[in-house]
C-alpha positions in Angstrom: 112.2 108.7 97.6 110.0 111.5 98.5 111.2 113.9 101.6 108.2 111.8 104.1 110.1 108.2 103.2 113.2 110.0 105.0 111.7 111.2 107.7 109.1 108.6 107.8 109.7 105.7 105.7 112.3 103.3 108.2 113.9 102.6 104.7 111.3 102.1 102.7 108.2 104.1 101.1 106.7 106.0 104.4 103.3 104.5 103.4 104.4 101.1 103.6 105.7 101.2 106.8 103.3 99.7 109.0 104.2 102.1 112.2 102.8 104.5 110.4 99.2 102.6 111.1 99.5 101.6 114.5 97.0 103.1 117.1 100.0 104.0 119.3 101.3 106.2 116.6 97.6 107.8 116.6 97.6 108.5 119.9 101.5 109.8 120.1 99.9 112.2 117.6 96.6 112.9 118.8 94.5 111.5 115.7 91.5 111.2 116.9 90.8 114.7 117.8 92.9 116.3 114.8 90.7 113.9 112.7 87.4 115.1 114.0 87.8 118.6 113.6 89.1 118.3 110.2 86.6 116.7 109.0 83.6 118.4 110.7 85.2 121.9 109.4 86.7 120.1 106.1 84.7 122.4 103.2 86.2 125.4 105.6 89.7 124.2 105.8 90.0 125.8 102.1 88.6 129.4 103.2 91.2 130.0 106.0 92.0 133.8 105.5 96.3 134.6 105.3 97.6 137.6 106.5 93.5 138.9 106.4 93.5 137.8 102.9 90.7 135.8 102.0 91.2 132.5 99.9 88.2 132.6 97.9 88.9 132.9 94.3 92.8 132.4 95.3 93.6 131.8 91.5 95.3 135.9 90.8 96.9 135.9 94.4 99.0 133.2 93.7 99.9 134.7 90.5 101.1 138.3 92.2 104.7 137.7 91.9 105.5 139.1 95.4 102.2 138.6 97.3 102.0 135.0 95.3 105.0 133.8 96.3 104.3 134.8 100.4 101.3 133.3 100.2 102.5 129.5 98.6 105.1 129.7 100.8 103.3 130.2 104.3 100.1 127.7 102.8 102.8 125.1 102.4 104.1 125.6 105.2 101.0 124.2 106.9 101.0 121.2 105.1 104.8 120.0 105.9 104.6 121.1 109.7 105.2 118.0 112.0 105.7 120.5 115.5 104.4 120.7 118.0 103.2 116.3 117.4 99.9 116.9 119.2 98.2 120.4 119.2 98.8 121.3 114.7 95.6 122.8 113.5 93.0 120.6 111.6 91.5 123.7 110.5 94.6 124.5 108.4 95.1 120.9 107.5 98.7 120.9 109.6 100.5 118.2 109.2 97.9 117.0 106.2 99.9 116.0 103.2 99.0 113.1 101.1 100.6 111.4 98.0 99.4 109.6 94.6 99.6 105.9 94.7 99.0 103.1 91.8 96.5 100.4 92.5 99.3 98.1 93.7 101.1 100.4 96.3 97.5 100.7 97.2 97.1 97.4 97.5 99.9 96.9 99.7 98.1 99.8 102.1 95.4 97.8 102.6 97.4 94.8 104.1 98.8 97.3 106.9 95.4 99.6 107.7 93.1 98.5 110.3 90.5 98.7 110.4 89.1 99.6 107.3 85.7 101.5 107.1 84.3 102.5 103.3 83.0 106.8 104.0 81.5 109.3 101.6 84.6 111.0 100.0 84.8 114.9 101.3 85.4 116.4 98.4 82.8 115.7 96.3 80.5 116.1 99.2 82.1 119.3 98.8 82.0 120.3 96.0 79.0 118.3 94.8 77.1 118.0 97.8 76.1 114.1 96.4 77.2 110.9 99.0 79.9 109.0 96.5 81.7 106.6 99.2 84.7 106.1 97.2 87.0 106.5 100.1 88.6 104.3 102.7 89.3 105.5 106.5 91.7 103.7 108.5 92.3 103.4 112.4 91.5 106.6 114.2 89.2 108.1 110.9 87.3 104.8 111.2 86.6 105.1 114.8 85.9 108.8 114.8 83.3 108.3 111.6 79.7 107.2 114.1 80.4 111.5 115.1 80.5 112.7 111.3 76.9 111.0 110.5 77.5 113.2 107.0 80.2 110.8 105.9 78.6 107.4 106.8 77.0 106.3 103.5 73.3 106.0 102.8 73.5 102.3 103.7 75.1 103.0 106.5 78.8 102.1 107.8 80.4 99.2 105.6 83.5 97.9 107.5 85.8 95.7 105.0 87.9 92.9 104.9 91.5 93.5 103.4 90.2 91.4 100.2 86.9 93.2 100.0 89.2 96.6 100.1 91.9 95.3 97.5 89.0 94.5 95.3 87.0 97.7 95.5 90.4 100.3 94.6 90.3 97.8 91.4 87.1 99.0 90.7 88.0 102.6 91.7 90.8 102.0 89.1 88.9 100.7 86.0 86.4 103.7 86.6 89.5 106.2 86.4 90.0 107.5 89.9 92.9 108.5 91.3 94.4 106.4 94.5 96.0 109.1 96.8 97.3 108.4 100.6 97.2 110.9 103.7 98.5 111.6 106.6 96.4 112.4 109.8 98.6 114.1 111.0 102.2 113.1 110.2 103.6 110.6 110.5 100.1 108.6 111.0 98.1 107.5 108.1 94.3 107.4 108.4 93.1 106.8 104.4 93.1 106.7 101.4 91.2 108.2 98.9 89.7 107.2 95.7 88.7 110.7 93.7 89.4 112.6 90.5 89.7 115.6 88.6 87.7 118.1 89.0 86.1 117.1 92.2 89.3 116.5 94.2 90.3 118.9 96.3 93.8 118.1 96.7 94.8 117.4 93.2 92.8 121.2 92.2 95.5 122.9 95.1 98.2 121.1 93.5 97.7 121.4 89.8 96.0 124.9 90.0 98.2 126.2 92.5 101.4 124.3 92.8 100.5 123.8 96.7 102.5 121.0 98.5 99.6 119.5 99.8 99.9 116.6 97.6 103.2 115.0 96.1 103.6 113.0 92.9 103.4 109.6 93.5 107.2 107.9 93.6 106.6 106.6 89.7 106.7 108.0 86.5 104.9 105.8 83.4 107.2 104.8 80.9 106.0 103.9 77.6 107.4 100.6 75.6 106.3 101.3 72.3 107.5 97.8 70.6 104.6 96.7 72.7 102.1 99.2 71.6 99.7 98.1 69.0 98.0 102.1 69.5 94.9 100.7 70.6 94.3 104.1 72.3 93.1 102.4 75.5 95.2 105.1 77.3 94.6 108.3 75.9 91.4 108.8 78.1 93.0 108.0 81.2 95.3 110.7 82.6 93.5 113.4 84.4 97.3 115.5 84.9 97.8 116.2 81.0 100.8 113.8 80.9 99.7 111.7 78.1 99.0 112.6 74.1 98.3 110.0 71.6 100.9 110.6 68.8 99.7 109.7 65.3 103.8 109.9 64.4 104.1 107.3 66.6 101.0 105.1 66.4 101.1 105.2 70.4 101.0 107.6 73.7 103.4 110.1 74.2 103.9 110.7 78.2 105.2 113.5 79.6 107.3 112.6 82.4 107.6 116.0 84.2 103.6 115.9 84.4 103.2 112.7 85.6 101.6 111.9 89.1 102.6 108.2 88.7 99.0 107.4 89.4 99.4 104.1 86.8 95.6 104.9 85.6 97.0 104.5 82.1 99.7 101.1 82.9 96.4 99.6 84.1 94.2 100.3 80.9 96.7 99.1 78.7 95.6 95.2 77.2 99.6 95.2 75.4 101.0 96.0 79.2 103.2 98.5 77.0 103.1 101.0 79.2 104.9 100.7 83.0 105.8 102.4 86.2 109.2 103.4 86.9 110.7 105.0 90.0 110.6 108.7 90.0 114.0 108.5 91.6 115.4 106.5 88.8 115.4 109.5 87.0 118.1 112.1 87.5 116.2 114.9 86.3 113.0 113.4 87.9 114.2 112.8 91.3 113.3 116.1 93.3 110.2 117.1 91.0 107.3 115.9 93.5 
């Protein structure tokens, strides 16, 4: 298990344990008003300036080996802090983290989040400026929502029932997006998010950058090929560059040290040859996140 199931997880994955939904914990935290002001100032958050260095084009900072390595350092920092529990900064995304999960870890999320209010996904407001509302806010971000008018779909707020929810991460699932979970702030959980590549801002920090502001997921897909009949189903599916068809093999070829355990291509698979495995299974696996 990932360092937040430690800290956060009361045995178990720290997204499945339902404290980590309840408003008491919000308010322990101060939720509500962390959750405003990140998401009012949320195509900001990604502009702070470090050390006067402005994070425009942050691409060839990162990659200045001494400057580079000051920089990922203090950004992740950010991301992992949990002190002072009320008072971290939305506008750095303090105490932000999230994590890939498969549609039935996902699943399992939507028994323990109440409410449940379908919002315009941030990121692709963004970075696209359309209204996609692909993304589910829980507790506190569902309360908070009637003050950010710009994330209340066109056809206005849609509150769902657990079922309604399970069913519409399927159809986020057969269209390819990504299921990812965050924290708002640590240890509470206010959503979870239904995006992809490029548009997602979180998965762009992490792949581009190698910023801890989102972890693997806790699975790693494992590919059976006695069950593969090379349909090819798969080979569209991963947005991480995990997954080559081979032609040596007649099947997918999955590289496990890229794998965000997001199960896009387990679900797409008709043979079921392809499954998820714990990350922690995995000797050489276990600390990659």
């Amino acid at each position: 298990m990932c360092e937040w199931c430690y800290k956060h997880g009361a045995g178990q994955k720290w997204y499945l344990n339902s404290k980590n939904y309840l408003r008491e914990t919000a308010l322990e935290v101060g939720a509500h008003d962390y959750i405003f002001e990140l998401w009012k100032q949320f195509d900001k958050v990604y502009l702070q300036r470090i050390y006067g260095i402005s994070m425009k084009g942050p691409g060839y900072k990162f990659r200045i080996p001494l400057v580079g390595r000051v920089l990922r350092s203090y950004v992740n920092g950010w991301f992992r802090k949990e002190r002072p529990v009320k008072g971290r900064n939305p506008r750095r995304a303090e105490g932000h983290p999230g994590q890939v999960v498969p549609l039935e870890d996902a699943k399992k999320i939507l028994e323990l989040a109440s409410p449940i209010l379908r919002v315009n996904c941030a990121c692709r407001k963004m970075t696209r400026g359309i209204n996609d509302p692909c993304c589910l806010a829980f507790g506190a971000l569902a309360e908070m929502v009637p003050k950010l008018p710009r994330y209340i779909p066109d056809r206005g707020m849609e509150p769902l029932h657990v079922d309604e929810a399970q069913s519409f991460v399927e159809e986020m699932n057969t269209a390819g997006r990504i299921n990812t979970v965050w924290f708002g702030p640590m240890p509470y959980i206010a959503a979870l998010c239904n995006c992809q590549q490029p548009e997602c801002a979180a998965v762009r920090l992490k792949t581009s950058y190698n910023l801890q502001f989102l972890y693997k997921g806790e699975y790693v897909s494992k590919v059976d090929l006695s069950k593969c009949d090379g349909c090819r189903a798969c080979s569209s599916r991963c947005q991480f560059g995990a997954l080559t068809f081979s032609h040596l093999m007649n099947g997918p070829f999955i590289d496990a040290w890229k794998c965000y355990g997001c199960g896009l291509c387990a679900t797409a698979c008709p043979q079921h040859a392809i499954q998820l495995v714990e990350r922690v299974s995995l000797p050489a696996l276990k600390e990659v996140w």
